[in-house]
C-alpha positions as CSV (number, residue, x, y, z in Angstrom):
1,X,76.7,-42.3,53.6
2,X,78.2,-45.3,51.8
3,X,76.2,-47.9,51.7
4,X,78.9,-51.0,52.3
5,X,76.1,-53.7,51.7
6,X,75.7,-56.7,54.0
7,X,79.4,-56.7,55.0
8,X,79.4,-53.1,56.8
9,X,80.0,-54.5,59.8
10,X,82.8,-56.5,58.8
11,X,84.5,-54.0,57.1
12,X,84.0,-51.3,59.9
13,X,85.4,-53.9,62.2
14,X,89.0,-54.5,59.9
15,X,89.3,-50.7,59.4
16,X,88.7,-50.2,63.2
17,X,91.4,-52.4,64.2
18,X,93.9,-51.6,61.3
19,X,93.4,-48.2,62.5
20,X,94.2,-49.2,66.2
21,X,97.0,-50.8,65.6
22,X,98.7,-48.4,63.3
23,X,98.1,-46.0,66.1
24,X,99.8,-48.3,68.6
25,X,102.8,-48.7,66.7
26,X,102.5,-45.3,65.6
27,X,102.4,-44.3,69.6
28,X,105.2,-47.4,70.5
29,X,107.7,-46.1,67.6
30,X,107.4,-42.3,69.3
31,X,108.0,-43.8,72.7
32,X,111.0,-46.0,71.4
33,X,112.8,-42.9,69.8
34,X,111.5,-40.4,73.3
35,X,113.7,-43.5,75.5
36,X,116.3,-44.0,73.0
37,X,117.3,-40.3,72.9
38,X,117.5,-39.7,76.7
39,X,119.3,-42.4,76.8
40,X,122.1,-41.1,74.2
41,X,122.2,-38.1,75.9
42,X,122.8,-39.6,79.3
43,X,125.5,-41.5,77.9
44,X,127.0,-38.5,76.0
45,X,126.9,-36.7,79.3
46,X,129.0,-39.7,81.1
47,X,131.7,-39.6,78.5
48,X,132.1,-35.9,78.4
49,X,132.5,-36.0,82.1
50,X,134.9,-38.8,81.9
51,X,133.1,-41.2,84.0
């Protein structure tokens, strides 16, 4: 293994949360795009029936 000196636990810590947090936005950008989709085609289903 690399051996990350006295400050392993430091940098384990800020790649740990970098990673969590790029996964979060990475999870909250999926979820935005999912919600904004339905939502077009809801919309696109109210104009084609002329409500």
């Amino acid at each position: 293994m690399i051996d990350l000196g006295p400050h392993a636990t430091y940098i384990i810590a800020a790649y740990s949360f970098v990673f969590i947090v790029t996964v979060g936005l990475i999870a909250v950008t999926v979820s935005n795009v999912t919600r904004q989709a339905r939502r077009l085609e809801r919309l696109e289903a109210e104009r084609k029936s002329g409500a």
